[in-house]
Backbone bond lengths (Angstrom), bond angles and torsions (degrees), N, CA, C in turn:
res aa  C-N    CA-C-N  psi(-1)  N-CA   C-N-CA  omega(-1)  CA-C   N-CA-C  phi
1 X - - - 1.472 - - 1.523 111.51 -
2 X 1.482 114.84 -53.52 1.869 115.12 -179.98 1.638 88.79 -52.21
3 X 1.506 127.50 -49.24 1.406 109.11 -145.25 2.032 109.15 -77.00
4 X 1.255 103.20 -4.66 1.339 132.63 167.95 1.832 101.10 -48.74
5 X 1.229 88.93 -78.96 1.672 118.19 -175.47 1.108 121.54 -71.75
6 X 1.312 134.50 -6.84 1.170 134.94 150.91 1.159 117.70 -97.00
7 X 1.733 135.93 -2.51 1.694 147.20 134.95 1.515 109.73 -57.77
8 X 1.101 122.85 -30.39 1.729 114.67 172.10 1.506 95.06 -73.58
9 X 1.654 112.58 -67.83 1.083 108.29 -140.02 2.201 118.77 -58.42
10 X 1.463 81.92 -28.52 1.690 99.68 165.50 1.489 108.46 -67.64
11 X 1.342 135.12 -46.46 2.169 135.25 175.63 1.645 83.17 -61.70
12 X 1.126 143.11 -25.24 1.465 114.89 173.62 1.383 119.78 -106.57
13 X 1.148 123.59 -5.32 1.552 118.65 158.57 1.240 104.28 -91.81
14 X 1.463 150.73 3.77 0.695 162.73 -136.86 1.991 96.48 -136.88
15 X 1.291 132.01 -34.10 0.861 143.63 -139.41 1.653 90.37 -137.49
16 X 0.830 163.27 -26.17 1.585 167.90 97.83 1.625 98.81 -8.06
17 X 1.536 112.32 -60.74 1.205 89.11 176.60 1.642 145.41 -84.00
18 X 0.976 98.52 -7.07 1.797 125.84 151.32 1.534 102.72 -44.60
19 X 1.429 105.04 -58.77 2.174 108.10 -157.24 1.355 72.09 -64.78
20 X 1.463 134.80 -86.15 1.166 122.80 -132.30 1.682 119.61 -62.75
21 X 1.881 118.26 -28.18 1.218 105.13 153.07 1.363 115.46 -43.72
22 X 1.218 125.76 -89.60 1.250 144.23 171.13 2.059 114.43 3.52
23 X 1.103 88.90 -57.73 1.497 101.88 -167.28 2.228 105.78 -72.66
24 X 1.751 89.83 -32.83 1.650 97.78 -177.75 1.331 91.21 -84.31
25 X 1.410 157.87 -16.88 1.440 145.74 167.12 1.192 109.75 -80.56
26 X 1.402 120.45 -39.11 1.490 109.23 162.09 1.827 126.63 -53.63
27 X 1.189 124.23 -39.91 1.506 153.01 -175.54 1.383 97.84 -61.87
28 X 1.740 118.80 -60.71 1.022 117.10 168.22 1.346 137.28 -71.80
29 X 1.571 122.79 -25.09 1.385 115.84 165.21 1.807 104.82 -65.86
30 X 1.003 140.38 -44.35 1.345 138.86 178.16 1.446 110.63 -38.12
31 X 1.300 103.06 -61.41 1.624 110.46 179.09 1.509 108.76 -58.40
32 X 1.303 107.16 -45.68 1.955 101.26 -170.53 1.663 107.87 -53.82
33 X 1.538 114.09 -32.51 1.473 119.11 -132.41 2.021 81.55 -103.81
34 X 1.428 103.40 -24.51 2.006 99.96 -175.15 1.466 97.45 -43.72
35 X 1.286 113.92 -90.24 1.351 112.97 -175.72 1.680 130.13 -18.85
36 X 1.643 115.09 -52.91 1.338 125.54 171.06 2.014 97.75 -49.51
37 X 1.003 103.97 -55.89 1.382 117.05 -158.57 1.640 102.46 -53.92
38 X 1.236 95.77 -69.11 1.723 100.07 174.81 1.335 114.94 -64.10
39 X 0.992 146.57 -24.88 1.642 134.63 149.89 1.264 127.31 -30.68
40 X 1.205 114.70 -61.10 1.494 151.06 152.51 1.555 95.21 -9.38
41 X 1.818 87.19 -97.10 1.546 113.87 170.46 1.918 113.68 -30.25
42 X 0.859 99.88 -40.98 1.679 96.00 -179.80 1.550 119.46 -86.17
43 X 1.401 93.20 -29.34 1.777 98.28 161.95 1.539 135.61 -46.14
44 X 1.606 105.10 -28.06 0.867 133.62 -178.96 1.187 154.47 -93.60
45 X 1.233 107.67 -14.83 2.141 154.74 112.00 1.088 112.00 -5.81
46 X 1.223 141.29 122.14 1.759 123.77 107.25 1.241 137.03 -36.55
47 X 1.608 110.57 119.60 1.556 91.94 -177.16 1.479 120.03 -62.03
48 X 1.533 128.73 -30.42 0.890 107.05 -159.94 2.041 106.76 -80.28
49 X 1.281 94.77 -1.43 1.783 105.32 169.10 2.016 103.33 -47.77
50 X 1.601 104.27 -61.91 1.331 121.72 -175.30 1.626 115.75 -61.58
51 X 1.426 117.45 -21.88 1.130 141.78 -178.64 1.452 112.04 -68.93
52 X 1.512 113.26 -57.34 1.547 110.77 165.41 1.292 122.11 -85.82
53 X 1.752 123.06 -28.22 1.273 103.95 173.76 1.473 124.59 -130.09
54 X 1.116 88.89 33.42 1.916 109.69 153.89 1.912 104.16 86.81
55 X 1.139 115.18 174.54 1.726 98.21 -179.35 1.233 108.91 -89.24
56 X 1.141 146.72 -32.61 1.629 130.68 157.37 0.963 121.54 -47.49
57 X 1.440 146.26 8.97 1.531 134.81 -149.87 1.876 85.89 -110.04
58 X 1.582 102.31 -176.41 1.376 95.42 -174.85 1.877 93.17 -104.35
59 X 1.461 100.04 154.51 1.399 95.03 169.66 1.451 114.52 -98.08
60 X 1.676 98.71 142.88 1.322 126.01 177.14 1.552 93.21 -58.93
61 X 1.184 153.58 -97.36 1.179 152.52 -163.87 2.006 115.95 -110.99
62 X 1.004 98.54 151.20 1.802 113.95 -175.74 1.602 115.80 -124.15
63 X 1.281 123.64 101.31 1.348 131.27 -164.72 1.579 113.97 -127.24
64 X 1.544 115.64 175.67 1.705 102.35 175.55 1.307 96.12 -112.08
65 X 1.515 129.81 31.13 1.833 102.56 -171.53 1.669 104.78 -79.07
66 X 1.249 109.32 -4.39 1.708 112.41 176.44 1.856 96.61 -63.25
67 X 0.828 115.05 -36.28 1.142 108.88 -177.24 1.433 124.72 -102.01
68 X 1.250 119.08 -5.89 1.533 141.30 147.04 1.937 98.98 -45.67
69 X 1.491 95.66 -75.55 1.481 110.70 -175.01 1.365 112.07 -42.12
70 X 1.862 127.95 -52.53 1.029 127.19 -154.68 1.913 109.21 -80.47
71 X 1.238 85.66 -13.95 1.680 97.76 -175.51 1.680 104.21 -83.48
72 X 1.255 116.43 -59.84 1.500 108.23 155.05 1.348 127.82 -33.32
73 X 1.222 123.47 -57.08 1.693 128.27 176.35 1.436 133.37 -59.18
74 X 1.558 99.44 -28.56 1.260 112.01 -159.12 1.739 99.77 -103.47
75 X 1.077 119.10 -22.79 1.263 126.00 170.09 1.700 88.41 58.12
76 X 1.630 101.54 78.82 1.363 101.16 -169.98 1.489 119.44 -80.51
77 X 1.507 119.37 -35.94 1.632 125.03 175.42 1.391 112.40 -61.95
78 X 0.800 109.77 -34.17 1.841 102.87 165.49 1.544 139.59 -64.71
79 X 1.714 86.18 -40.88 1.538 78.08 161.16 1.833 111.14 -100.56
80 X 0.925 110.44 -15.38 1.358 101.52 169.45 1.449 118.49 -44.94
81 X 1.484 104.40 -58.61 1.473 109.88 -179.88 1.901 118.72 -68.88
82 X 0.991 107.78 11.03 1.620 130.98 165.15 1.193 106.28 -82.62
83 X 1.499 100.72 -75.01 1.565 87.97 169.17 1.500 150.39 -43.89
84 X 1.695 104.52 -42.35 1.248 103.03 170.76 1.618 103.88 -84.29
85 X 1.093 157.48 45.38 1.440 170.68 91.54 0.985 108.04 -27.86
86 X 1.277 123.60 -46.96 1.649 122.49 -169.95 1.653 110.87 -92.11
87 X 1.634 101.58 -53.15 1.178 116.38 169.86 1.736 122.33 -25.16
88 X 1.459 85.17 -88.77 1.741 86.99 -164.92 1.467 120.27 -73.77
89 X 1.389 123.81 -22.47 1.511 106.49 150.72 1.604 134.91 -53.57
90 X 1.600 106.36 -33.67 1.220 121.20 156.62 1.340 139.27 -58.15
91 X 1.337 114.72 -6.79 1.824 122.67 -162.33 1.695 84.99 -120.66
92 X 1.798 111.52 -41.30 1.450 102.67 -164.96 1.891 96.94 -74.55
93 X 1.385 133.45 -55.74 0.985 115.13 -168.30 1.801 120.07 -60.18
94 X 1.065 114.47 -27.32 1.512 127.49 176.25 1.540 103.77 -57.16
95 X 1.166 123.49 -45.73 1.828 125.16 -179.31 1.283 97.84 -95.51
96 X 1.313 128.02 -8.67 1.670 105.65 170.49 1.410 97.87 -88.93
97 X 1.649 138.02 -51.21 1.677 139.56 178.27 1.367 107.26 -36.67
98 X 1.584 117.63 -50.61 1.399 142.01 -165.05 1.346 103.96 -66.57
99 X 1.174 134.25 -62.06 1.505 149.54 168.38 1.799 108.00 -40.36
100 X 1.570 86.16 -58.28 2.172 87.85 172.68 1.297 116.59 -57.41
101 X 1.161 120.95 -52.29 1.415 138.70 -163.65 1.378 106.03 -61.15
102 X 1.756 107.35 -65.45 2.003 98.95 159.61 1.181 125.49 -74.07
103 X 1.153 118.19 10.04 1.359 104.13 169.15 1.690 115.02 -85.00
104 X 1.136 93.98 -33.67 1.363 94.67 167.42 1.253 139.42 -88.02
105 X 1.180 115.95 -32.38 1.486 121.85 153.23 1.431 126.60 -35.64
106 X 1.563 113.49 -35.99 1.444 110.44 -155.79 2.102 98.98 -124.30
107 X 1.153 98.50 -14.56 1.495 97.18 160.85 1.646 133.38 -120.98
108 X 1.580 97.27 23.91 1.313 114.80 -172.26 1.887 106.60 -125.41
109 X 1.096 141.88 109.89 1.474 120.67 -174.78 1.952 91.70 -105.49
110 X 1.434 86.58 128.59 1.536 96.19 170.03 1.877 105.13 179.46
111 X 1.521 113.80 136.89 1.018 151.01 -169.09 2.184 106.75 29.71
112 X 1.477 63.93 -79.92 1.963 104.21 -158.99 1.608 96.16 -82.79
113 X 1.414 152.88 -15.29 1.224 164.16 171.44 1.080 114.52 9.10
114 X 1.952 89.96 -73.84 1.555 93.78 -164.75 2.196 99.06 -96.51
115 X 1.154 92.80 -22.07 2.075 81.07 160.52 1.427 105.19 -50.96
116 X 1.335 111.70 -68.97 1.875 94.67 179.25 1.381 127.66 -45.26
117 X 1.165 115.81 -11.93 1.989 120.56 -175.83 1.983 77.68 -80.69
118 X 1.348 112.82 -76.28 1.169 126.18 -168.13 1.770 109.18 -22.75
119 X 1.556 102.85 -49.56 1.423 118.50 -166.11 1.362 101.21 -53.42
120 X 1.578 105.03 -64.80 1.498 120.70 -160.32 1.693 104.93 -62.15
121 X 1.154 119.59 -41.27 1.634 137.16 -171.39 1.632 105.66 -66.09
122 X 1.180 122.10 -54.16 1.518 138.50 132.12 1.355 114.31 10.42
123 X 1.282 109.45 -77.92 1.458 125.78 -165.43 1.813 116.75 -62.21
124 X 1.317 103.41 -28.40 1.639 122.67 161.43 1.309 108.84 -50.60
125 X 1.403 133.24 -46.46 1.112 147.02 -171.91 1.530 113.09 -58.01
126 X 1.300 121.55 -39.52 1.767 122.24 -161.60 1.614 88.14 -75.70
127 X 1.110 117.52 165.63 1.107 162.94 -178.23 1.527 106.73 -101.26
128 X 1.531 117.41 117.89 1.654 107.39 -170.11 1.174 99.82 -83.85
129 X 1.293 137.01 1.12 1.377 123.67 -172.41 2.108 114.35 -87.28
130 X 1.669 83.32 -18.51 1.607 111.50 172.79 1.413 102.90 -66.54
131 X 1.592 116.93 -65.97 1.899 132.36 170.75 1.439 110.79 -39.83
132 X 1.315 126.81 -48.13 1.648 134.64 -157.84 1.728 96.08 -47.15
133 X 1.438 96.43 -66.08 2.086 85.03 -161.41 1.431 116.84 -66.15
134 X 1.710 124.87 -43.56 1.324 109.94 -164.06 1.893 103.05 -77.52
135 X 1.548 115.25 -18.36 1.484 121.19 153.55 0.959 126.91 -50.54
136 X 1.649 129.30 -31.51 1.506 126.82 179.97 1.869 92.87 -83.34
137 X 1.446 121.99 -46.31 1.387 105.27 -149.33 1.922 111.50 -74.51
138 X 1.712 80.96 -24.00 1.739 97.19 169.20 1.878 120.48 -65.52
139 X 0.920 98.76 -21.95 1.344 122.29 166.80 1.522 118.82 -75.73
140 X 1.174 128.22 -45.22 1.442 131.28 172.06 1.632 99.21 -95.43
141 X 1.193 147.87 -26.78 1.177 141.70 127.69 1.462 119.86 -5.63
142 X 1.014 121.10 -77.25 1.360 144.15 -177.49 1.583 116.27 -37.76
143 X 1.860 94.50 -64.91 1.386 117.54 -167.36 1.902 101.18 -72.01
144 X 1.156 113.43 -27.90 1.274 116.03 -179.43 1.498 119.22 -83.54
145 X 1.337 124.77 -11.24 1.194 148.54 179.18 1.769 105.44 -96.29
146 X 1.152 119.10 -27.51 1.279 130.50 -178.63 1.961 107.77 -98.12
147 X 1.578 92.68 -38.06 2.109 89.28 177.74 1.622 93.76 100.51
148 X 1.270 102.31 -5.16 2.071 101.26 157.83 1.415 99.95 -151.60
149 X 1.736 79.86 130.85 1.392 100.88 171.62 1.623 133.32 -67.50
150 X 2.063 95.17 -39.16 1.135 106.88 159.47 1.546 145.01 -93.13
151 X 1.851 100.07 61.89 1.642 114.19 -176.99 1.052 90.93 -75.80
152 X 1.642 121.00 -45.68 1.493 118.35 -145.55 1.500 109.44 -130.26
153 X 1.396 105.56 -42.91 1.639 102.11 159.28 1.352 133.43 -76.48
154 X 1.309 122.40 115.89 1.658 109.73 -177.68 1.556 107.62 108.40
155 X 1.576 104.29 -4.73 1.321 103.92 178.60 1.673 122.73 -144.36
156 X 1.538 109.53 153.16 1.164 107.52 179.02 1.565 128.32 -15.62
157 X 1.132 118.60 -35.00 1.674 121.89 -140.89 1.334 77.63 -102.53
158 X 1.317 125.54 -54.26 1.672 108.75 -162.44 1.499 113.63 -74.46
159 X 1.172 109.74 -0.38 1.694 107.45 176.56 1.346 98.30 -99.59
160 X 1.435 110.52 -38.00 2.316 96.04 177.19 1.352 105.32 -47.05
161 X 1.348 117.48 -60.88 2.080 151.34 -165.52 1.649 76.64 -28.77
162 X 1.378 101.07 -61.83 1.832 95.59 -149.23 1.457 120.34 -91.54
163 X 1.804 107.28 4.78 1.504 113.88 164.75 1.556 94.33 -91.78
164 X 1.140 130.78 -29.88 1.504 127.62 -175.53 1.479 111.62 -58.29
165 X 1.414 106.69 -70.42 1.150 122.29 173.65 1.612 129.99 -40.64
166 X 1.738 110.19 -37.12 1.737 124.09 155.51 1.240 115.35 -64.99
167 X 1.331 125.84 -66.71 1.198 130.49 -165.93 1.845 109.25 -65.09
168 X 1.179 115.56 -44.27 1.707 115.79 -156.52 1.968 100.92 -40.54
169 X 1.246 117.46 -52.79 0.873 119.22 -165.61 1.812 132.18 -74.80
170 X 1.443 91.11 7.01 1.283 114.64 159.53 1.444 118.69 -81.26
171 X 1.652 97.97 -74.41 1.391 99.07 153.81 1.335 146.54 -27.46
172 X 1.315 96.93 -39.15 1.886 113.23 167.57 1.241 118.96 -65.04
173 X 1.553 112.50 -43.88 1.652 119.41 171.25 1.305 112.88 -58.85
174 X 1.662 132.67 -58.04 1.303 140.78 174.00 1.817 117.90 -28.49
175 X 1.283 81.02 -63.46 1.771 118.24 -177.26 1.495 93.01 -30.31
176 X 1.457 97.23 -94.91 1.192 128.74 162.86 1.859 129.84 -5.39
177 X 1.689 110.27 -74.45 1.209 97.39 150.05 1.326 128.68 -83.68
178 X 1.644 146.60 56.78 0.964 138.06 99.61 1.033 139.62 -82.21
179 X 2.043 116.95 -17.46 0.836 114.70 -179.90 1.768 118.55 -75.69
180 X 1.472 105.55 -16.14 1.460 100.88 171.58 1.875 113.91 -64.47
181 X 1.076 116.89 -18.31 1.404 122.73 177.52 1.534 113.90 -54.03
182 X 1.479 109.23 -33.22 1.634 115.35 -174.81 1.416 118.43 -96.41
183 X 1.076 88.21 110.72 1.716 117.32 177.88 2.284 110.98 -17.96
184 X 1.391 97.39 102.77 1.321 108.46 171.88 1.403 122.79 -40.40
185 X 1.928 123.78 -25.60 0.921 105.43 153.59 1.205 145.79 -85.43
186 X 0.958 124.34 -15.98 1.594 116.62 147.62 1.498 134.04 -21.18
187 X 1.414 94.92 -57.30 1.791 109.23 166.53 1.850 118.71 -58.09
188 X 1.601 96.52 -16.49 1.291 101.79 -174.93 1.220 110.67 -97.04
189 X 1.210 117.94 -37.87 1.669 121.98 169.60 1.212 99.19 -46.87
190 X 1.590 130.26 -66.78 1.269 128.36 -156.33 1.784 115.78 -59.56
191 X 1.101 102.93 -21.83 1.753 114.66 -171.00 1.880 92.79 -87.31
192 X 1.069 116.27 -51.85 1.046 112.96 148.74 1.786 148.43 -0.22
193 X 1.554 77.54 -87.13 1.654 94.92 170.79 1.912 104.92 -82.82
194 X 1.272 126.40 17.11 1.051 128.91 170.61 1.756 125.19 76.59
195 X 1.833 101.92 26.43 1.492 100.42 -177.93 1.463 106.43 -81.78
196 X 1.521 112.43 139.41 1.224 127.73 170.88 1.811 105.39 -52.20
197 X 1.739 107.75 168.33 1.026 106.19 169.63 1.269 130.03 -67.42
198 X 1.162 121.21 -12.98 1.761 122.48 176.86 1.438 107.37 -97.44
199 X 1.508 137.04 -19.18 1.326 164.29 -164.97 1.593 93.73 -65.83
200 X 2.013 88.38 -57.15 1.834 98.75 -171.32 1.411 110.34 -70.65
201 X 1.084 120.44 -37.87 1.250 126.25 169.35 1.607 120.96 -35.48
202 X 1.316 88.15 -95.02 1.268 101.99 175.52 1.823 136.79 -46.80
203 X 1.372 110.09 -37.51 1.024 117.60 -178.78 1.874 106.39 -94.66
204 X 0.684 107.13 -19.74 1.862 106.58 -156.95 1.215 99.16 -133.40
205 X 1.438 139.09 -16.20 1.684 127.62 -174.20 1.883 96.65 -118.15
206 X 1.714 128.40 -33.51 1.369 118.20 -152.15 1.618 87.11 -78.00
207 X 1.552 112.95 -52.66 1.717 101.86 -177.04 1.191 113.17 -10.37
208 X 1.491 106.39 -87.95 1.325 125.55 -167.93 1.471 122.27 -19.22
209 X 1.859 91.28 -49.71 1.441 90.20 179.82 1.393 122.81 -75.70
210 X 0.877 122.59 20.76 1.510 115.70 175.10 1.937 133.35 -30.34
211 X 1.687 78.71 -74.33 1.726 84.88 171.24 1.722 128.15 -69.40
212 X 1.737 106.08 -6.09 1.617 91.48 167.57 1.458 96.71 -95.43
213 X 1.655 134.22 2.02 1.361 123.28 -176.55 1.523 91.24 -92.89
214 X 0.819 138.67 -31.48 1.651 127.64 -165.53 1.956 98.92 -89.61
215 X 1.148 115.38 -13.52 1.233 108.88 178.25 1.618 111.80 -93.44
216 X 1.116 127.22 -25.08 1.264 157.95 165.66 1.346 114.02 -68.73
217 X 1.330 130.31 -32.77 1.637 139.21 154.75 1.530 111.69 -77.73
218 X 0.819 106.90 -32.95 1.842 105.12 -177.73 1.960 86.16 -78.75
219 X 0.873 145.02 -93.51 1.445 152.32 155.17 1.841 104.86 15.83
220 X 1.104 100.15 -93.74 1.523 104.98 -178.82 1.529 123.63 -60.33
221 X 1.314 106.25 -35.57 2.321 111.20 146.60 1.233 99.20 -37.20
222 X 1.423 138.17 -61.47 1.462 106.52 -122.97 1.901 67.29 -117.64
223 X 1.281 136.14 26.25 1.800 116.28 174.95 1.337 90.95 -90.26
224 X 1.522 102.92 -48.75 1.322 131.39 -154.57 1.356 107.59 -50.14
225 X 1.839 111.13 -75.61 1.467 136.21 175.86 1.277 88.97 -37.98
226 X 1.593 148.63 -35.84 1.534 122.32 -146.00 1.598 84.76 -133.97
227 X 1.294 129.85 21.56 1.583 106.93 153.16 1.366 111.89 -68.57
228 X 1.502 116.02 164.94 1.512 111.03 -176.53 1.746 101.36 -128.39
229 X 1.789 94.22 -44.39 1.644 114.33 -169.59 1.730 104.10 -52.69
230 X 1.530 110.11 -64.09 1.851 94.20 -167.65 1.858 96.69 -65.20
231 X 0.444 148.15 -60.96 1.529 142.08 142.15 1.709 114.32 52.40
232 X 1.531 92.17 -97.97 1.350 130.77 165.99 1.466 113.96 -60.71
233 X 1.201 125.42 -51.61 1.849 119.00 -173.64 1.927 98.35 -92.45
234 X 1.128 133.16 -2.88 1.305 119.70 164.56 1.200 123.08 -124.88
235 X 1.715 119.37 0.97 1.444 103.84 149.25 1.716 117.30 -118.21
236 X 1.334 125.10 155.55 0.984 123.63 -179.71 1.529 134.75 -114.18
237 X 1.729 81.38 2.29 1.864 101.13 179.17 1.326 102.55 -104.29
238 X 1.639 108.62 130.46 1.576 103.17 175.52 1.236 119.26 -45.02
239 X 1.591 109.13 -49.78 1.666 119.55 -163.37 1.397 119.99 -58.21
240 X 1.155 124.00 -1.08 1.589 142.28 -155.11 1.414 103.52 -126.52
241 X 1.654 120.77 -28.05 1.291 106.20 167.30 1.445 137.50 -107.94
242 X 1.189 132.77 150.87 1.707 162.97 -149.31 1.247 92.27 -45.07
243 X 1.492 104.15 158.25 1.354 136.87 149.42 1.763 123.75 -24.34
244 X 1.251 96.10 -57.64 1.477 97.17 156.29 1.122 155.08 -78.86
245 X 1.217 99.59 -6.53 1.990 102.34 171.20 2.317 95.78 -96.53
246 X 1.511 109.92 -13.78 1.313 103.36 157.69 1.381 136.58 -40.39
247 X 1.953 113.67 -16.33 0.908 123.39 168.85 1.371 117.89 -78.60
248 X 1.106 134.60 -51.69 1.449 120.44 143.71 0.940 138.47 -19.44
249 X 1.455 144.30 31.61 1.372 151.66 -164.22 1.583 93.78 -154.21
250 X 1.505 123.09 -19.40 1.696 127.14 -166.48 2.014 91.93 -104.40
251 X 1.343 110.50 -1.30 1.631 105.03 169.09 1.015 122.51 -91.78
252 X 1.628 120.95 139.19 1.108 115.23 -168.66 1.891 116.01 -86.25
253 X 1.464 123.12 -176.45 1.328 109.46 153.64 1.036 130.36 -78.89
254 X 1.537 107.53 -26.85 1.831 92.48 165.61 1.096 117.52 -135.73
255 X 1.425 111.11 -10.33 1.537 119.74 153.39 1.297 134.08 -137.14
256 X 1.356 123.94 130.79 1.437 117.12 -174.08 1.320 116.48 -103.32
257 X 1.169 120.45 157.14 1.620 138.17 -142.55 2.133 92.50 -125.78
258 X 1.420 85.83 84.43 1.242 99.35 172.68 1.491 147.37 -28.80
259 X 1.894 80.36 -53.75 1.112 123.19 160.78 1.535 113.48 -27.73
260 X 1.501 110.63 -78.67 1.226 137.40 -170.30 1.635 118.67 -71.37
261 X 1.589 112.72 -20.17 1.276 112.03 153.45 1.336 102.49 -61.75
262 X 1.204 129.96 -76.88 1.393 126.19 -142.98 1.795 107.93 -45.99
263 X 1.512 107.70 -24.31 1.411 105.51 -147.69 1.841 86.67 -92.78
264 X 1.243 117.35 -22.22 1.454 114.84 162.96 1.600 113.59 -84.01
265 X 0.937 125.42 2.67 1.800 124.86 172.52 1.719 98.30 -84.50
266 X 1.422 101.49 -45.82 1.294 112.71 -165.77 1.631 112.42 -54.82
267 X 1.848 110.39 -50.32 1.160 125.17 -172.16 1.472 93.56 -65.04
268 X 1.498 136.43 -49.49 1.453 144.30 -170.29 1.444 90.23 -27.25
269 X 1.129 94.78 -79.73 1.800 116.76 -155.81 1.413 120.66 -79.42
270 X 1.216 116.04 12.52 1.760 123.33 150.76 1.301 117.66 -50.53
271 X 1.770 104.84 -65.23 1.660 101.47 -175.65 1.386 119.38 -28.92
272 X 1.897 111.19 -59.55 1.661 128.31 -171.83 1.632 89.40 -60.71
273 X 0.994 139.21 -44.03 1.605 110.58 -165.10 1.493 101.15 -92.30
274 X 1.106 123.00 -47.22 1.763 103.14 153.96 1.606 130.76 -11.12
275 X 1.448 111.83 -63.27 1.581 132.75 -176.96 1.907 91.11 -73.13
276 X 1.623 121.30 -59.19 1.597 93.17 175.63 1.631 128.87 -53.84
277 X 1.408 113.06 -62.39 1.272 104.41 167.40 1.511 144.16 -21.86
278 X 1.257 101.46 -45.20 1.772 131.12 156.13 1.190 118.73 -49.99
279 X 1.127 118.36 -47.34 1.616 131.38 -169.59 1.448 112.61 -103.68
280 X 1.847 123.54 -2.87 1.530 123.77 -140.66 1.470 92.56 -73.93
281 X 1.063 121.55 -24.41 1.813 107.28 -158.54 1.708 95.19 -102.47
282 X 1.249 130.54 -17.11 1.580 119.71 149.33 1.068 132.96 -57.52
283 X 1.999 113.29 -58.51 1.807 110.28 165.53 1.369 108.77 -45.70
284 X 1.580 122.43 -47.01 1.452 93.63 -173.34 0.869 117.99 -75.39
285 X 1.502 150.19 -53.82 1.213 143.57 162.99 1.676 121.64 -18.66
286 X 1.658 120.63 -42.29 1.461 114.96 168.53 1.734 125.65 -87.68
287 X 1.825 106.16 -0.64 1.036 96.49 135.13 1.447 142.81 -92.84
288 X 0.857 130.49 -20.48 1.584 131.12 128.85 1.575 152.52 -12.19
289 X 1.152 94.47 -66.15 1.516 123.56 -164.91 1.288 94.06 -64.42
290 X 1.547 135.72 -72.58 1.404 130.21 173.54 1.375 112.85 -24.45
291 X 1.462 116.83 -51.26 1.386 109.85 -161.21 1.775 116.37 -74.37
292 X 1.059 104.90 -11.47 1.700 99.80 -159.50 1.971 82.82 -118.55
293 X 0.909 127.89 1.08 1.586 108.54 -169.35 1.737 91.99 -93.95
294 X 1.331 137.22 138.08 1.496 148.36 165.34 1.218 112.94 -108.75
């Protein structure tokens, strides 16, 4: 009978603590989503609506020419397609390095192993504002050693180089602890039946990874698409740079039309929720999947 009553009495502390998760994830999606929401909402304004009757007031009328305007200004396919220039060579080599790197670390035992997890994991840590100078001079270094300056500065390649080079070692950590989740024999069959080291790789270890690679592409898309900083300090030709410094073209000289930012932030960041939506039931699943597989 007590052991009765102390099974309720735990399904109801147990059940209190559910509401109150429950109720603080609710609290917090509200709060995350205000901001998104009112952007939106302001996109959709005339400024000079907000102009006479302040931004709380109600609007007299709600239209898209903010976004008529911002599409004109921003000369959006151009830099869009900048972005994905940088982007997806950048996301694919980062999960292919990332994928090598744990793959070997965690199904290979030899010396320095886990220092290299350390190394690569490490590199997450700096501060790009620490990277920026001896990166710029290594960069004109380079190009001057080569008889062009612009191999690496001013151009595509040196802005992938240096999302590759930040990001991999995130990726490597991720990778990594899921890949310890998958059963060592597998790796043993394959050594076994005589697959080379790229054999194992490729054929018998990348499958697997699927759902931390699709969670890891939705992730590094949308860091990538929305860096702004290597951006700006490593290229110097407008035509070459991203989606996001396109917002700069919606400021005014002495006043900017708020309005009309928002409604170009908005267009920015379609593509990235485009690519989540697409992918939503994989990221979640590869955040997941690691955790519950033994």
């Amino acid at each position: 009978m007590s052991h009765i009553v102390q099974n309720q009495k735990y399904r109801n502390r147990q059940k209190i603590k559910d509401a109150f998760i429950t109720a603080f994830i609710a609290i917090f999606a509200v709060v995350w989503m205000i901001p998104i929401l009112w952007t939106f909402w302001t996109s959709l304004r005339p400024y000079s609506d907000i102009i006479q009757k302040g931004v709380f007031s109600r609007p007299d009328t709600l239209n898209l020419q903010n976004y008529a305007d911002a599409y004109r200004l921003m000369n959006i396919w151009e830099y869009l397609s900048n972005s994905f220039i940088v982007a997806i060579p950048a996301v694919f080599l980062t999960l292919f390095f990332g994928s090598l790197i744990a793959f070997v670390v965690t199904r290979y035992s030899f010396k320095f192993n886990l220092y290299l997890l350390l190394l690569f994991t490490a590199g997450n840590l700096l501060p790009v504002q620490l990277v920026y100078a001896p990166l710029f001079k290594m960069y004109i270094w380079i190009g001057d050693l080569v008889g062009n300056r612009n191999i690496l500065y001013d151009s595509y390649l040196g802005v992938i180089l240096i999302h590759v080079a930040l990001q991999v070692g995130f990726a490597t950590f991720v990778m990594s602890s899921y890949m310890k989740t998958i059963p060592k024999e597998i790796s043993e069959s394959a050594m076994v039946d005589g697959a080379s080291v790229f054999r194992h790789y490729w054929n018998v270890i990348l499958p697997l990874l699927r759902p931390p690679l699709a969670a890891l592409s939705v992730l590094m898309t949308t860091w990538i698409y929305n860096e702004f900083f290597w951006a700006i300090v490593l290229i110097k030709s407008d035509s070459k740079r991203p989606i996001t410094s396109a917002l700069g073209r919606l400021q005014g000289e002495f006043v900017t039309d708020f309005n009309l930012l928002a409604a170009g932030a908005i267009m920015a960041a379609l593509p990235t929720l485009i690519i989540f939506f697409i992918l939503k039931r994989q990221f979640v699943s590869g955040l997941t999947l690691g955790s519950t597989k033994g």
